[in-house]
C-alpha positions in Angstrom: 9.2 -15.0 -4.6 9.8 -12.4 -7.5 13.1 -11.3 -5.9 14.9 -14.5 -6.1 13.8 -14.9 -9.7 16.7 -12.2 -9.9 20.2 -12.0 -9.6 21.5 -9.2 -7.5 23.1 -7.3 -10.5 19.9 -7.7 -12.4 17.6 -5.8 -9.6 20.1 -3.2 -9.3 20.1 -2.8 -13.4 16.4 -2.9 -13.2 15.8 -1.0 -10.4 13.9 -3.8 -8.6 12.3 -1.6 -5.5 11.8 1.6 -7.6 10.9 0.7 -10.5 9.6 -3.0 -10.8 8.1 -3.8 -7.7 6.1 -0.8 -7.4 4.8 -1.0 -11.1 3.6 -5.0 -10.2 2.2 -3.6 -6.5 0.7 -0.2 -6.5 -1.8 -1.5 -9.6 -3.0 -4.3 -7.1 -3.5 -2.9 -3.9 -5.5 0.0 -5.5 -7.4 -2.6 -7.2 -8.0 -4.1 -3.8 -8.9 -0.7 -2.1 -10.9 1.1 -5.2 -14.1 0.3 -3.9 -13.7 1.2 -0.5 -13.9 3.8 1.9 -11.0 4.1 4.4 -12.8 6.6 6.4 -16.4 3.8 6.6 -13.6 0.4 6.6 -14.1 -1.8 9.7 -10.9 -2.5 11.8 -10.8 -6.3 10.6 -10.9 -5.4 7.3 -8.2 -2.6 7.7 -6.0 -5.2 10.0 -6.1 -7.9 7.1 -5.1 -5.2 4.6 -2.1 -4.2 6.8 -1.0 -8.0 7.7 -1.6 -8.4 3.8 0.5 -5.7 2.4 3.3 -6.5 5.3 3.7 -9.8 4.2 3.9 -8.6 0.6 6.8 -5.9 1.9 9.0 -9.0 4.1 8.8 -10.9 0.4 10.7 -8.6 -1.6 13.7 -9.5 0.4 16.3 -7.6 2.6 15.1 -5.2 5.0 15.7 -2.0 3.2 14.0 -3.1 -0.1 10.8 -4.1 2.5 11.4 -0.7 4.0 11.2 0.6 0.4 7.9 -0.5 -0.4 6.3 0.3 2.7 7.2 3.7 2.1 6.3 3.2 -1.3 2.5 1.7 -0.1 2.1 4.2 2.7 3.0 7.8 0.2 1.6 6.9 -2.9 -1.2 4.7 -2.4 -2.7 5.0 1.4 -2.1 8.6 1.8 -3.7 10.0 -1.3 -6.4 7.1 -0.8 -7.5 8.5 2.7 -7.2 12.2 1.6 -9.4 11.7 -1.5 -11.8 10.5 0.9 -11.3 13.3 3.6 -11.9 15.7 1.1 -14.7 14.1 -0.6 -17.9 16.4 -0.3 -19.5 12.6 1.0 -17.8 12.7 4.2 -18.8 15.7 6.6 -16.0 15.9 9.1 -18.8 17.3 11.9 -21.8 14.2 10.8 -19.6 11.5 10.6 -17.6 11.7 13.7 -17.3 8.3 15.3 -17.7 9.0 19.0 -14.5 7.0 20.9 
C-alpha cells in the first residue's frame, strides 16, 4: 500500500489525498477509460471498473482519505468522461435510446 510507505506527518506535508494520490490515480483510470464509451459500456464491464476503482479508494487508508478519492474519481474523471460523451455529436440522445 502507498499509504503506509508514509508516515502520518509526511502525508499531511505532502498532501497525500490532494495532491499525491490524485496525480498517481486520475492518469491511470483515464488511461483505462480513454478508449471507451460510457454511454455504449456493458454493465460487466462498468461493474468491474467500479469494484476496481473501490478497491483502489479502501487502499489509501482511513475512511475520509477513501472518501476523498471517490470524490476525487467521480468529479474530475467520470463526470467530465460521461458528459464529453453526451455531448458528443456521435451520440443522438433520440437514436440511441436503450429501450428499459
Amino acid at each position: 500500500k502507498l499509504y503506509d510507505n508514509f508516515s502520518k506527518e509526511e502525508r499531511k506535508s505532502l498532501n497525500f489525498e490532494s495532491t499525491l494520490v490524485p496525480s498517481i490515480v486520475q492518469p491511470v483510470i483515464e488511461a483505462v477509460i480513454s478508449s471507451l464509451n460510457p454511454l455504449a459500456i456493458e454493465l460487466t464491464w462498468m461493474d468491474h471498473l467500479a469494484i476496481g476503482m473501490d478497491k483502489l479508494c479502501i487502499a489509501v487508508g482511513s475512511d475520509s482519505e477513501a472518501y476523498s478519492l471517490r470524490e476525487m474519481i467521480f468529479t474530475d474523471i467520470i463526470v467530465p468522461w460521461i458528459s464529453t460523451s453526451m455531448n458528443s455529436s456521435k451520440w443522438d440522445p433520440v437514436v440511441n435510446v436503450e429501450v428499459g
